[in-house]
C-alpha beads as a LAMMPS data file, in Angstrom:
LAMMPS data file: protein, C-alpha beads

425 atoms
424 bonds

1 atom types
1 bond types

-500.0 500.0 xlo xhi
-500.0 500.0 ylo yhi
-500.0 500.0 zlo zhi

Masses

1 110.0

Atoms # bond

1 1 1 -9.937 -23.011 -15.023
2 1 1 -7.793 -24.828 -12.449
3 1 1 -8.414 -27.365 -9.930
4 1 1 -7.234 -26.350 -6.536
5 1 1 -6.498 -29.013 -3.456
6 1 1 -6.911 -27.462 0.057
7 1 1 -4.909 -27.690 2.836
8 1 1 -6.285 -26.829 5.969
9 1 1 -7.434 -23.281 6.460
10 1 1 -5.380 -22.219 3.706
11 1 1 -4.076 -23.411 0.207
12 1 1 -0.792 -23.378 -1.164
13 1 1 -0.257 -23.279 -4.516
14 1 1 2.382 -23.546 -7.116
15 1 1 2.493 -21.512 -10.231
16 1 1 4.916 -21.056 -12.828
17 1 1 5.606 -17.451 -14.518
18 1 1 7.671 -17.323 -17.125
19 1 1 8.219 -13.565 -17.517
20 1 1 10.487 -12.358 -14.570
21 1 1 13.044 -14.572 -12.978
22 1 1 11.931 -12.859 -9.313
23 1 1 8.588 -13.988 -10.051
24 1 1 8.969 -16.794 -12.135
25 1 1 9.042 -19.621 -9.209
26 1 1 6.747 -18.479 -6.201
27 1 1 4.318 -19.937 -4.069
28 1 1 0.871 -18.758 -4.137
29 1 1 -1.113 -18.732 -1.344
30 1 1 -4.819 -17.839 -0.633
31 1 1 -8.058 -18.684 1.835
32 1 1 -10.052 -21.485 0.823
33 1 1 -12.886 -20.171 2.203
34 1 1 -13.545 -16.161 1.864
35 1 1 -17.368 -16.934 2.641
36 1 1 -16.576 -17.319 6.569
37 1 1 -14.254 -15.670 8.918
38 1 1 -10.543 -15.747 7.977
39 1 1 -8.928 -18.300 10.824
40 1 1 -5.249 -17.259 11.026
41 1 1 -2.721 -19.694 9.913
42 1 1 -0.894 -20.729 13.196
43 1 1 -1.412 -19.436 17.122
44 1 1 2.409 -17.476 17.218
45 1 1 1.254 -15.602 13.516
46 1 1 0.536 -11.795 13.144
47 1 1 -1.811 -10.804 10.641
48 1 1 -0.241 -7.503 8.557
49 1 1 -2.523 -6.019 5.953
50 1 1 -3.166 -3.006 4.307
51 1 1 -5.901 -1.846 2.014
52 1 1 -7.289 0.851 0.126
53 1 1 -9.799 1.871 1.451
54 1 1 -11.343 4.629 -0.456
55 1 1 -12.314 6.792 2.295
56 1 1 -11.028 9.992 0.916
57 1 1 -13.638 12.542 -0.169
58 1 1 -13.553 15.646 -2.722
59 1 1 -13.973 17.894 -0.281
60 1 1 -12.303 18.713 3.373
61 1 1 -14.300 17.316 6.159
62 1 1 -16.773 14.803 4.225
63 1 1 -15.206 12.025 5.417
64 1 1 -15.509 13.243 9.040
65 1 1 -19.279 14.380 8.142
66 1 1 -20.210 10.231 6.578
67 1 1 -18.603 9.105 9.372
68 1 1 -20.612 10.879 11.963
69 1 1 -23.537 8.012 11.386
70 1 1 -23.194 4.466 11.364
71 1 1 -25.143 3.344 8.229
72 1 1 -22.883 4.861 4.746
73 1 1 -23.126 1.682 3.298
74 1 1 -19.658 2.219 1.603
75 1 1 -18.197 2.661 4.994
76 1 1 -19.845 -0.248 6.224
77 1 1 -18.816 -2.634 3.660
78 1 1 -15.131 -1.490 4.586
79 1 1 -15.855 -2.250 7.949
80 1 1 -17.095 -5.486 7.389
81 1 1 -14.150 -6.741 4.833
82 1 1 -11.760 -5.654 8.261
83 1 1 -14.069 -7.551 10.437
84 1 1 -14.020 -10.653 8.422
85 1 1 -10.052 -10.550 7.900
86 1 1 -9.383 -9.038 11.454
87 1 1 -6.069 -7.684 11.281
88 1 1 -3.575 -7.524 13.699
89 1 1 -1.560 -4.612 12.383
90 1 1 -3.827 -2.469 9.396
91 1 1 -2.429 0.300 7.019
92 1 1 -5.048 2.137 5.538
93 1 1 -4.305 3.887 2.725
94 1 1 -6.522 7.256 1.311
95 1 1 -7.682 7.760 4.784
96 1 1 -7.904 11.605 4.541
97 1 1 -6.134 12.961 7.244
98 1 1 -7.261 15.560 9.864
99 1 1 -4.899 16.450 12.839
100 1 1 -6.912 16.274 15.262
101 1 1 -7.876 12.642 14.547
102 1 1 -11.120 12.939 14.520
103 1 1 -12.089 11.091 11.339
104 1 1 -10.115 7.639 12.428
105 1 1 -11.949 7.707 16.084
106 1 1 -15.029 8.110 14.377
107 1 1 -14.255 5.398 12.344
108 1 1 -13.663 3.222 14.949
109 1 1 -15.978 4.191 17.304
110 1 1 -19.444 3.934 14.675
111 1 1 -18.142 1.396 12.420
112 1 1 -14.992 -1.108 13.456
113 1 1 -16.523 -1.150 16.902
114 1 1 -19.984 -1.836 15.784
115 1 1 -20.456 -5.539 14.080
116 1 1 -21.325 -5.365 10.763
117 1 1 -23.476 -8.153 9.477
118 1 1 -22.779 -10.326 12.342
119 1 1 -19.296 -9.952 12.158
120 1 1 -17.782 -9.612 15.643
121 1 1 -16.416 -5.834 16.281
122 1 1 -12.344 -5.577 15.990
123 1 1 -10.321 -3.038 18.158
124 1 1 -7.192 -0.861 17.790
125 1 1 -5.811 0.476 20.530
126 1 1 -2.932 1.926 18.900
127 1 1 -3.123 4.481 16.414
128 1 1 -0.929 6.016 14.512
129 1 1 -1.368 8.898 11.866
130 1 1 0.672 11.825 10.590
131 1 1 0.611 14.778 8.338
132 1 1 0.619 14.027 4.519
133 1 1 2.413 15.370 1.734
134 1 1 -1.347 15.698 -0.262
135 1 1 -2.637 19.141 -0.793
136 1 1 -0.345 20.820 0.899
137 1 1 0.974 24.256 -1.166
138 1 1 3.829 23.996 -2.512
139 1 1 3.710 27.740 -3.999
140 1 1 5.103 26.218 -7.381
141 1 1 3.602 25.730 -10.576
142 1 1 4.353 21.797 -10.389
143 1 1 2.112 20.792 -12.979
144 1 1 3.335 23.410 -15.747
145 1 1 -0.038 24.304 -16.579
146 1 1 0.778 27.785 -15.972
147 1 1 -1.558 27.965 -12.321
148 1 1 -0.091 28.072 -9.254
149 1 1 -1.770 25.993 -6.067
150 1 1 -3.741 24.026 -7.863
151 1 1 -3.910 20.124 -7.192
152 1 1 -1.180 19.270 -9.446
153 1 1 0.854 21.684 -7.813
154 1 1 1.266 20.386 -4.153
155 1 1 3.792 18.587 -2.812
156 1 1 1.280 15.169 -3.184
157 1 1 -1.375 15.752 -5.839
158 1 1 -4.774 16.499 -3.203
159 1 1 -7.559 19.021 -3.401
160 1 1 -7.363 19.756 0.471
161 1 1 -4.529 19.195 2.936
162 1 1 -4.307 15.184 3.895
163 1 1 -6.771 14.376 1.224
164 1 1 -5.408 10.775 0.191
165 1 1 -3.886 9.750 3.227
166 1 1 -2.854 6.920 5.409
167 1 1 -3.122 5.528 9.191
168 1 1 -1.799 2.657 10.713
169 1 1 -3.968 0.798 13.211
170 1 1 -2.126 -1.672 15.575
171 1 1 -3.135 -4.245 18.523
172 1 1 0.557 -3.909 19.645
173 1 1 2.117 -0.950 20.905
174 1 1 4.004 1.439 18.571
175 1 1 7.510 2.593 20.304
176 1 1 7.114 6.154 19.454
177 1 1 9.933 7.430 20.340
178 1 1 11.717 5.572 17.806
179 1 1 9.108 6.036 14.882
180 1 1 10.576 8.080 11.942
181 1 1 9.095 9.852 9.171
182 1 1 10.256 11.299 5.801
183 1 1 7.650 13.371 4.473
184 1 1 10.069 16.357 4.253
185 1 1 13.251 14.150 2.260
186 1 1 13.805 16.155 -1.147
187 1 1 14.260 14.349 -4.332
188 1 1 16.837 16.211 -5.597
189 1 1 18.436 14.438 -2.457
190 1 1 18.408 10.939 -3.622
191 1 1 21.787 10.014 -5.441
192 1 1 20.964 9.163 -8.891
193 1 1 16.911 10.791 -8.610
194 1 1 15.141 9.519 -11.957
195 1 1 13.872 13.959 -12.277
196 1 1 11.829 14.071 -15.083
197 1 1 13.276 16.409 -18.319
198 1 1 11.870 19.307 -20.327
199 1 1 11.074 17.694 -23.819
200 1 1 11.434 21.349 -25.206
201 1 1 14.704 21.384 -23.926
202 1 1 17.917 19.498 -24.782
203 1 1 18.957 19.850 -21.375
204 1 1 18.289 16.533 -18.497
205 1 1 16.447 16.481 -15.387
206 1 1 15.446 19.931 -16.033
207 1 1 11.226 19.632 -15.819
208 1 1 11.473 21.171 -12.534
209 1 1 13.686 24.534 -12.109
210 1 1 16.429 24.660 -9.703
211 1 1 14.215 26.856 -6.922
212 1 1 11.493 23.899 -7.203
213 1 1 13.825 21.646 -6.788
214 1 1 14.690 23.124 -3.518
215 1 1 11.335 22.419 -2.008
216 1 1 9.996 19.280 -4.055
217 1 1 9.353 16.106 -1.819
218 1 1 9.944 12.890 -2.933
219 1 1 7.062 11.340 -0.808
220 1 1 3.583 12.419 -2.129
221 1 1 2.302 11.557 0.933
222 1 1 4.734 10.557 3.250
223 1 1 7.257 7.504 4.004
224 1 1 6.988 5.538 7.737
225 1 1 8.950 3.679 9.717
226 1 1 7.335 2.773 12.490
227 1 1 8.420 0.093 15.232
228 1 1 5.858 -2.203 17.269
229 1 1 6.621 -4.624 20.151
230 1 1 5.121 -7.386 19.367
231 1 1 5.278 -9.967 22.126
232 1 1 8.906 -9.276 23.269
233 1 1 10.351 -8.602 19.500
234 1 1 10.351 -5.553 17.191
235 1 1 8.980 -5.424 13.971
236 1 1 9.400 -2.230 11.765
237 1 1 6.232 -1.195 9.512
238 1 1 7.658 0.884 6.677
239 1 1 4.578 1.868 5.400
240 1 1 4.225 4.020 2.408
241 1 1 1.596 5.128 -0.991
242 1 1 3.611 6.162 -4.211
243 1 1 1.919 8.624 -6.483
244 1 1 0.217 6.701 -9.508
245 1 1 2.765 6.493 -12.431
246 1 1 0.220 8.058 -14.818
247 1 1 -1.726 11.671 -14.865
248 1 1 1.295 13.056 -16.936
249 1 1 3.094 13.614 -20.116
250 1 1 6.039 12.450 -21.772
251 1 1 8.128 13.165 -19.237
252 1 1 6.979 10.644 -17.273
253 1 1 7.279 12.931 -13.626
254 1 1 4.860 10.776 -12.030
255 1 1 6.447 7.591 -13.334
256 1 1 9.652 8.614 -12.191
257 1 1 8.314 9.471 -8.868
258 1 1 6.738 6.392 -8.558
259 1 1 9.918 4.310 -8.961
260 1 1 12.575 6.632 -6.611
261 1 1 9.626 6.331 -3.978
262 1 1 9.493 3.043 -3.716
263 1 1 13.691 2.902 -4.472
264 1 1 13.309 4.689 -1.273
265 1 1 12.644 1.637 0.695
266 1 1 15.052 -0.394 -1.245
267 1 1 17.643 1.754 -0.287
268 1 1 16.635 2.020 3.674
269 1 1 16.758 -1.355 3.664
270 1 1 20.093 -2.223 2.031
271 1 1 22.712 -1.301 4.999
272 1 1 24.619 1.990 5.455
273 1 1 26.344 2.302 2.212
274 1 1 22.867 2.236 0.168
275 1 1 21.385 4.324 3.044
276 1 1 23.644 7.024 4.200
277 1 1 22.058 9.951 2.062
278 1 1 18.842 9.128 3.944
279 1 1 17.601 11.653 6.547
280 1 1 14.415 11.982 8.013
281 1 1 12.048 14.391 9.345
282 1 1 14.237 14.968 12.235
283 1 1 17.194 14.875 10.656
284 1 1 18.575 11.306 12.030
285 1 1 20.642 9.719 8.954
286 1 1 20.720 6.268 7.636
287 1 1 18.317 3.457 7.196
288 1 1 17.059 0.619 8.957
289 1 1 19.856 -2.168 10.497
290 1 1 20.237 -5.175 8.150
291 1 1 19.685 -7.250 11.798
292 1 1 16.125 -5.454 11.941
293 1 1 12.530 -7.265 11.088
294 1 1 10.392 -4.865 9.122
295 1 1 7.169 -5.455 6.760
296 1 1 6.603 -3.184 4.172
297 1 1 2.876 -2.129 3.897
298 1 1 1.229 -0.067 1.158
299 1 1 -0.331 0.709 -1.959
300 1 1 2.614 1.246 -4.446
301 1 1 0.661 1.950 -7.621
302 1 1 3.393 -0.514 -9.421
303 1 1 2.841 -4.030 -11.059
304 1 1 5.898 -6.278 -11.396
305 1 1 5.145 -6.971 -14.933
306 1 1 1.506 -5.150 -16.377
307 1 1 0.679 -1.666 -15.889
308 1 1 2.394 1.971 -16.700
309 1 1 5.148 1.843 -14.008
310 1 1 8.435 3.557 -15.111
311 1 1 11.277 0.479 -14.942
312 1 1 10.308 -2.233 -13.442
313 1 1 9.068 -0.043 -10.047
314 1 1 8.382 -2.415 -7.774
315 1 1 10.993 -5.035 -8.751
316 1 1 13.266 -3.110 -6.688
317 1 1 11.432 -4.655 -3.829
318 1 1 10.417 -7.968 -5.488
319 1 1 14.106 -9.165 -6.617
320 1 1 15.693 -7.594 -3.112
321 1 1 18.184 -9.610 -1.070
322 1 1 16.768 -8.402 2.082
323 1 1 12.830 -9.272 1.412
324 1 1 11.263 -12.407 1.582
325 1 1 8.928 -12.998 -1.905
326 1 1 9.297 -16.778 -1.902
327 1 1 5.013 -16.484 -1.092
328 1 1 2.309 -14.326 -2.829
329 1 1 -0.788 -13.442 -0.935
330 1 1 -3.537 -14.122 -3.874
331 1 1 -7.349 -14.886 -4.816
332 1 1 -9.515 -16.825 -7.036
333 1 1 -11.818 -13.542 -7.679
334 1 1 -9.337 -12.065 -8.997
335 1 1 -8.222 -14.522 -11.382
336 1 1 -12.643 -15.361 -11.880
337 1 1 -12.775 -11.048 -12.458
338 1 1 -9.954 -10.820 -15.275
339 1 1 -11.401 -13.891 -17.279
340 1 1 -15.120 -12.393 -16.957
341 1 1 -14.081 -9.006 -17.717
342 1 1 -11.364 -9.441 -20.744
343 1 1 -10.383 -6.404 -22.430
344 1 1 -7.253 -4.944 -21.168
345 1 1 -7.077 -7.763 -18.613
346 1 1 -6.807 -10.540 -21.496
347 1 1 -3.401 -8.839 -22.810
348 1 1 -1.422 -8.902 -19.711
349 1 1 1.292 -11.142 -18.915
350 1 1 1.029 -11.956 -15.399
351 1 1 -1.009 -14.436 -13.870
352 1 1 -4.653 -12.866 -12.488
353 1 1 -4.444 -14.608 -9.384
354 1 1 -2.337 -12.168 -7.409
355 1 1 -4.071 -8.831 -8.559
356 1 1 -5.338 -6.567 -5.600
357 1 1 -6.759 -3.880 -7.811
358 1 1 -10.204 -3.811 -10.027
359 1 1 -9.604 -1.172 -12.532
360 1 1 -11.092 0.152 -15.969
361 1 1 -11.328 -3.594 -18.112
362 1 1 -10.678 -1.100 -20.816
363 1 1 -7.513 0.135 -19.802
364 1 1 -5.387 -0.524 -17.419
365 1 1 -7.198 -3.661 -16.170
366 1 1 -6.582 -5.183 -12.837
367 1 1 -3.416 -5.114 -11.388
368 1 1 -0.982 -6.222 -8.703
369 1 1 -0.650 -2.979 -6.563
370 1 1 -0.762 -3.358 -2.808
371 1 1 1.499 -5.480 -0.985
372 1 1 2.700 -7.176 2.103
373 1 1 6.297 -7.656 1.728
374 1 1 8.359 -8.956 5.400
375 1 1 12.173 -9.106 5.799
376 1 1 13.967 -12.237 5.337
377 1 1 15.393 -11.379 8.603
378 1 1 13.412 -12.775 12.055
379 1 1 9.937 -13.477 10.307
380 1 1 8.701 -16.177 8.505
381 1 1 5.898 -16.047 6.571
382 1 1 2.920 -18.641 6.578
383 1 1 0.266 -17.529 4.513
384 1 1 -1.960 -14.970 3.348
385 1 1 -4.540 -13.957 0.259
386 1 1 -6.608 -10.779 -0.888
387 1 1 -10.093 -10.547 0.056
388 1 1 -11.942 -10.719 -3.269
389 1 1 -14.948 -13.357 -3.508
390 1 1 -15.862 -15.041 -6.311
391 1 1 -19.469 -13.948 -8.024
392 1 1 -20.671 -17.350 -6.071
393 1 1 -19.549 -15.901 -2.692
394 1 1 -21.869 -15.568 0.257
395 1 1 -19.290 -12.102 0.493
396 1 1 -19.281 -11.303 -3.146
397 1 1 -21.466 -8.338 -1.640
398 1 1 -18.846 -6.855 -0.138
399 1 1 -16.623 -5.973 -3.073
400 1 1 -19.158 -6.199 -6.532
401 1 1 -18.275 -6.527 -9.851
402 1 1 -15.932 -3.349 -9.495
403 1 1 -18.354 -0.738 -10.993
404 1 1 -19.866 1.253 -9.365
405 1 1 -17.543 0.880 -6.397
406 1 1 -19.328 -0.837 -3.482
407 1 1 -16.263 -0.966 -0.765
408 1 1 -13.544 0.256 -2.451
409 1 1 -11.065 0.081 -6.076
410 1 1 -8.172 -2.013 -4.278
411 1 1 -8.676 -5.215 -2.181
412 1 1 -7.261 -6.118 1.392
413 1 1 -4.121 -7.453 1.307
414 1 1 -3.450 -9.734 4.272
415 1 1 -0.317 -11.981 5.051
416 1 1 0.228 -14.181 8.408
417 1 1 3.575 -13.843 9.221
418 1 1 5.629 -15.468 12.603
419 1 1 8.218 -13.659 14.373
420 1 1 11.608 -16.127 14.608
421 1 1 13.241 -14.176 17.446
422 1 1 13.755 -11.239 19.221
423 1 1 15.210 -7.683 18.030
424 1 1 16.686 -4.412 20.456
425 1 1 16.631 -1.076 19.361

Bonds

1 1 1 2
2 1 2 3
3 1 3 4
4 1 4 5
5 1 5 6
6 1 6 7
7 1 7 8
8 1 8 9
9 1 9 10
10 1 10 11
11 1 11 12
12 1 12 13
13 1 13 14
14 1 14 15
15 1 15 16
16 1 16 17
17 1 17 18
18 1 18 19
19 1 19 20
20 1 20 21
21 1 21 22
22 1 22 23
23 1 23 24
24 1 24 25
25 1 25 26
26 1 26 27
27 1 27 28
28 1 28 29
29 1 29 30
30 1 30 31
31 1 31 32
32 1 32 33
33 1 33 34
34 1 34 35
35 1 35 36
36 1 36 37
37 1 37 38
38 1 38 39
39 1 39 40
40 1 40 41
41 1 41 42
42 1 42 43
43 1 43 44
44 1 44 45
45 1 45 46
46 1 46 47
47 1 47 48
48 1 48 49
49 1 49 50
50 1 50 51
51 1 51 52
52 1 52 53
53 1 53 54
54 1 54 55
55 1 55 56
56 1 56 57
57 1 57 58
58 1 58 59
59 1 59 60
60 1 60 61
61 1 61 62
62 1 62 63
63 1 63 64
64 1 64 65
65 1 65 66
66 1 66 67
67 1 67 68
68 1 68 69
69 1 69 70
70 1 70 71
71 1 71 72
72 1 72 73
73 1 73 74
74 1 74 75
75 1 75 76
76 1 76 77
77 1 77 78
78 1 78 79
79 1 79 80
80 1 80 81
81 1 81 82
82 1 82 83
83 1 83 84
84 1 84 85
85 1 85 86
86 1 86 87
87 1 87 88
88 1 88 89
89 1 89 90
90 1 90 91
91 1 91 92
92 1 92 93
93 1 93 94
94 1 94 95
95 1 95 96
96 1 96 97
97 1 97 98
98 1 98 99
99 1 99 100
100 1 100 101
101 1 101 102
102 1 102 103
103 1 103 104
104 1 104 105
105 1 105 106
106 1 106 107
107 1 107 108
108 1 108 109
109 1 109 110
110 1 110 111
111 1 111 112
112 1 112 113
113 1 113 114
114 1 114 115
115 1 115 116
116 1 116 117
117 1 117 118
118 1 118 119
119 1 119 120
120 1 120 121
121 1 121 122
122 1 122 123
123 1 123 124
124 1 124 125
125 1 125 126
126 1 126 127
127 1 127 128
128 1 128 129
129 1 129 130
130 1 130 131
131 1 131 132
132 1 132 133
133 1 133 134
134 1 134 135
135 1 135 136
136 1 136 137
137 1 137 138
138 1 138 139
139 1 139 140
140 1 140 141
141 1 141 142
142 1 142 143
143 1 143 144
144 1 144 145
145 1 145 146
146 1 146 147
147 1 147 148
148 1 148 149
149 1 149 150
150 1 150 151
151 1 151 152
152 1 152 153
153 1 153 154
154 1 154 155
155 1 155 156
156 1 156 157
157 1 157 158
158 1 158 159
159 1 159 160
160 1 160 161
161 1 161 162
162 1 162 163
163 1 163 164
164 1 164 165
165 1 165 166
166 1 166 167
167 1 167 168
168 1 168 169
169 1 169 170
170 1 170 171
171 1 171 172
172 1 172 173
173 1 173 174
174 1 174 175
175 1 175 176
176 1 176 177
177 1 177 178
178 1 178 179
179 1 179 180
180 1 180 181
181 1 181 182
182 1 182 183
183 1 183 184
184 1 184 185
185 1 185 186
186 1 186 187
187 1 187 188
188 1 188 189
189 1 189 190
190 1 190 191
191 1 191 192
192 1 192 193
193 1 193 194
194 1 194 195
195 1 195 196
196 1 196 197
197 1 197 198
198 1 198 199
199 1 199 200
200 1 200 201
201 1 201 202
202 1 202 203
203 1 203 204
204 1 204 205
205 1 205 206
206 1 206 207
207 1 207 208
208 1 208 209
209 1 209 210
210 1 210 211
211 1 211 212
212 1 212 213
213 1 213 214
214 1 214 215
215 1 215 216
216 1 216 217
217 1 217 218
218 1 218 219
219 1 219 220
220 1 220 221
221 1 221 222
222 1 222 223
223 1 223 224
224 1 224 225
225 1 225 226
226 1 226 227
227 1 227 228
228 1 228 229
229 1 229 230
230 1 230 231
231 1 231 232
232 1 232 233
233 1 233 234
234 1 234 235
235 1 235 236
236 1 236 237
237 1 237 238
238 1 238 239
239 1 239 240
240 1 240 241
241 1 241 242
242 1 242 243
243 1 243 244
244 1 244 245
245 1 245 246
246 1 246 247
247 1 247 248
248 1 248 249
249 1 249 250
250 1 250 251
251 1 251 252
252 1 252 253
253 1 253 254
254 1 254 255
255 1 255 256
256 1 256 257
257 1 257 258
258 1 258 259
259 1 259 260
260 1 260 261
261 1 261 262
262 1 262 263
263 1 263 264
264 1 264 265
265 1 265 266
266 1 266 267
267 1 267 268
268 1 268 269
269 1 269 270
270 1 270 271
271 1 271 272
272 1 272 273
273 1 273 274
274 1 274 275
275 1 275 276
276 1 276 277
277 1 277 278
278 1 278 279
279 1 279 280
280 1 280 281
281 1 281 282
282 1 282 283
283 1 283 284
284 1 284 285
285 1 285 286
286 1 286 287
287 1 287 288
288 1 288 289
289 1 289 290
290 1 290 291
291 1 291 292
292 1 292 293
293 1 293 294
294 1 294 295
295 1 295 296
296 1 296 297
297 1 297 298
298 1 298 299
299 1 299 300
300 1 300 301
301 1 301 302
302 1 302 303
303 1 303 304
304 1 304 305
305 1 305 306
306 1 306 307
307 1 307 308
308 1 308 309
309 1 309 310
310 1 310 311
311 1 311 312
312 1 312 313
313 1 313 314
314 1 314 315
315 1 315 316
316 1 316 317
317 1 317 318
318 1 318 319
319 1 319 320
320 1 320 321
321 1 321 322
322 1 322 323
323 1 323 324
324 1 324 325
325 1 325 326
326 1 326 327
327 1 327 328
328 1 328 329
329 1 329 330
330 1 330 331
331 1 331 332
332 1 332 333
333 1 333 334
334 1 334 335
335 1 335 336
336 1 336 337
337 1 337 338
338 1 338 339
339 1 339 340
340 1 340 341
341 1 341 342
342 1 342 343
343 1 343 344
344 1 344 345
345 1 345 346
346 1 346 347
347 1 347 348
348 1 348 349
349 1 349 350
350 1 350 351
351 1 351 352
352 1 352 353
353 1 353 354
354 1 354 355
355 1 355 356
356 1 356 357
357 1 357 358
358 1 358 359
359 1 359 360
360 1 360 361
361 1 361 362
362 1 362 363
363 1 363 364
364 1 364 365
365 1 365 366
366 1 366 367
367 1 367 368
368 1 368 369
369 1 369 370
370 1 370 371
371 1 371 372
372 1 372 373
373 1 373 374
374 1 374 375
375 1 375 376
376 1 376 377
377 1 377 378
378 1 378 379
379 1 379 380
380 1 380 381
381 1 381 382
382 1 382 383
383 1 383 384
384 1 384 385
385 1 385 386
386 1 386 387
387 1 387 388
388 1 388 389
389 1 389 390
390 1 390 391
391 1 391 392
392 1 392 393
393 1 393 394
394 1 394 395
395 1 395 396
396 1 396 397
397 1 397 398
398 1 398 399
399 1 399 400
400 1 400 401
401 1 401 402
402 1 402 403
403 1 403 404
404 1 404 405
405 1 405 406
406 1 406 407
407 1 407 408
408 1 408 409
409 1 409 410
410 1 410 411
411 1 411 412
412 1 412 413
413 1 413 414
414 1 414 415
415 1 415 416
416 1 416 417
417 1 417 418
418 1 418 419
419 1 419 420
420 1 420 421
421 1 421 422
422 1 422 423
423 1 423 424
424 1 424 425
């Protein structure tokens, strides 16, 4: 094991990768202290995170029925891992949706609002949630398994409508009128789409038939961009949840889904030439400014260098020109959890410390997932880490030894990050 030095509230280390030149010199940075409460790193820094939380059910309405009470102990140790990190601006990812909102009011109202082991209560006053691309019919057999409207066969893979979803929770206010959505973008519309082929067929791209094609989403739940004033300046959350690049066959659909949906970003981030095929739910065109300050939040199912992801995923975020990845939020349990564990997690490449997800030791093993990437432009980043305590943790509680879950699969993913200046829309 290493020796680390603090520094302050936080520690910065150095670590050398040798097997991807966009990761291969980065700064790793992580809480020296996960047994307390998370002190942010400087007075003008706002705390982005996002997390999995697990708080999507096999059945409509469950979540809404365990969050009617205050003491499902699964909630509550979600509630508590929030508490202790207090976020400024929180994506939650498989949240399942409900329109009315019910299930995120009741989440703050009997859990967020209610301290949880002494923790002092956190508020959102800004909310914002939208319909998901999860269980929603797509009247196609999608899956080829010769059913139609199963799982498999909506536009995102879900049991129920919103099952798997996402909400954003902000202390600053979200400018709605410029928030834009793209749950409706086809994939046949992306230049250059990575669509899966028949392997019974010698023809390409051809898994899906032209009239699917006509209706199939490229978001499997949905993609966000959604603006927040945050004393005086504008940062946009593009906040998104790629489909798992696994649960398929050999021709790879979910893999290539995987990568195009988080290519999505890459592209709306790029400038107008990249961007132009872009059009969202409302049919506005194009992608973010290059003079904009955004964060990209979310779960992307993609490690840079371990895992199943179809080429390299995520590197089309890591290696961008646009997004700052000079700092890696990370934790000693994680690197603690791989060594303990072994298996899977003893033939991967990349270094434990920055994992954020506590998977089957068998197969895949943990893995670098969720992320907290900001825009070189107007923010500078200042530190971060993922919440996962070491077995000698006061906290350790909170998170277990992965099975059975006690909070949740994935680990918060928080990053303090200053805004430099000021942005107009």
């Amino acid at each position: 094991m290493f020796n680390w030095q603090k520094m302050c509230a936080v520690c910065v280390l150095h670590v050398v990768l040798c097997a991807m030149p966009a990761v291969a010199d980065t700064l790793v940075c992580m809480p020296t202290d996960v047994d307390g409460a998370l002190n942010k790193a400087s007075e003008r820094s706002v705390r982005f995170a996002t997390f999995n939380a697990y708080l999507n059910r096999f059945q409509e309405g469950d979540l809404i029925s365990d969050l009617q009470s205050q003491d499902n102990s699964q909630i509550r140790a979600v509630a508590e891992i929030i508490q202790r990190t207090h976020p400024d601006v929180l994506l939650l990812n498989e949240f399942d949706y409900d329109e009315s909102g019910t299930a995120i009011a009741l989440f703050q109202t009997n859990y967020l609002s209610v301290p949880q082991n002494g923790q002092a209560a956190i508020e959102y006053p800004y909310i914002y949630l939208a319909e998901s691309n999860t269980g929603l019919a797509s009247g196609y057999d999608l899956d080829n398994d010769g059913v139609v409207n199963g799982a498999g066969d909506a536009f995102g893979f879900g049991s129920f409508p919103g099952q798997y979803g996402m909400v954003l929770l902000s202390k600053f206010p979200i400018i709605d009128r410029q928030v834009r959505t793209f749950q409706k973008f086809l994939w046949k519309d992306m230049p250059g789409a990575l669509l899966p082929d028949d392997a019974q067929t010698s023809e390409v791209q051809d898994y899906y038939n032209d009239e699917e094609l006509k209706v199939f989403r490229l978001s499997s739940k949905s993609h966000w961009d959604i603006p927040l004033w945050i004393n005086g300046a504008v940062v946009h959350v593009l906040a998104a949840h790629p489909t798992p690049p696994v649960f398929d066959g050999i021709e790879d659909r979910n893999g290539r889904r995987n990568h195009d949906e988080i290519r999505f970003w890459a592209d709306y981030v790029s400038g107008s030439w990249q961007s132009k095929y872009i059009y969202d739910d409302q049919g506005r065109r194009g992608g973010i400014k290059g003079s904009k300050a955004f964060v990209i939040l979310g779960d992307y199912n993609a490690d840079p260098i371990d895992g199943d992801s179809t080429n390299n995923a995520i590197m089309q975020l890591l290696s961008h020109p646009r997004i700052d990845t000079q700092m890696t939020p990370a934790s000693l349990g994680a690197d603690e959890d791989a060594e303990l564990e072994g298996q899977y997690n003893d033939l991967h490449i990349a270094s434990p410390l920055m994992d954020t997800g506590d998977f089957n030791p068998a197969n895949p093993g943990n893995l670098r997932v969720d992320y907290v990437l900001p825009s070189k432009r107007g923010l500078k980043p200042v530190c971060g880490g993922v919440f996962w305590p070491r077995e000698k943790d006061q906290t350790r509680y909170l998170v277990g030894s992965g099975y059975p879950v006690v909070s949740s699969d994935h680990h918060l993913v928080w990053f303090d990050i200053e805004p430099k200046g000021y942005w107009y829309q």
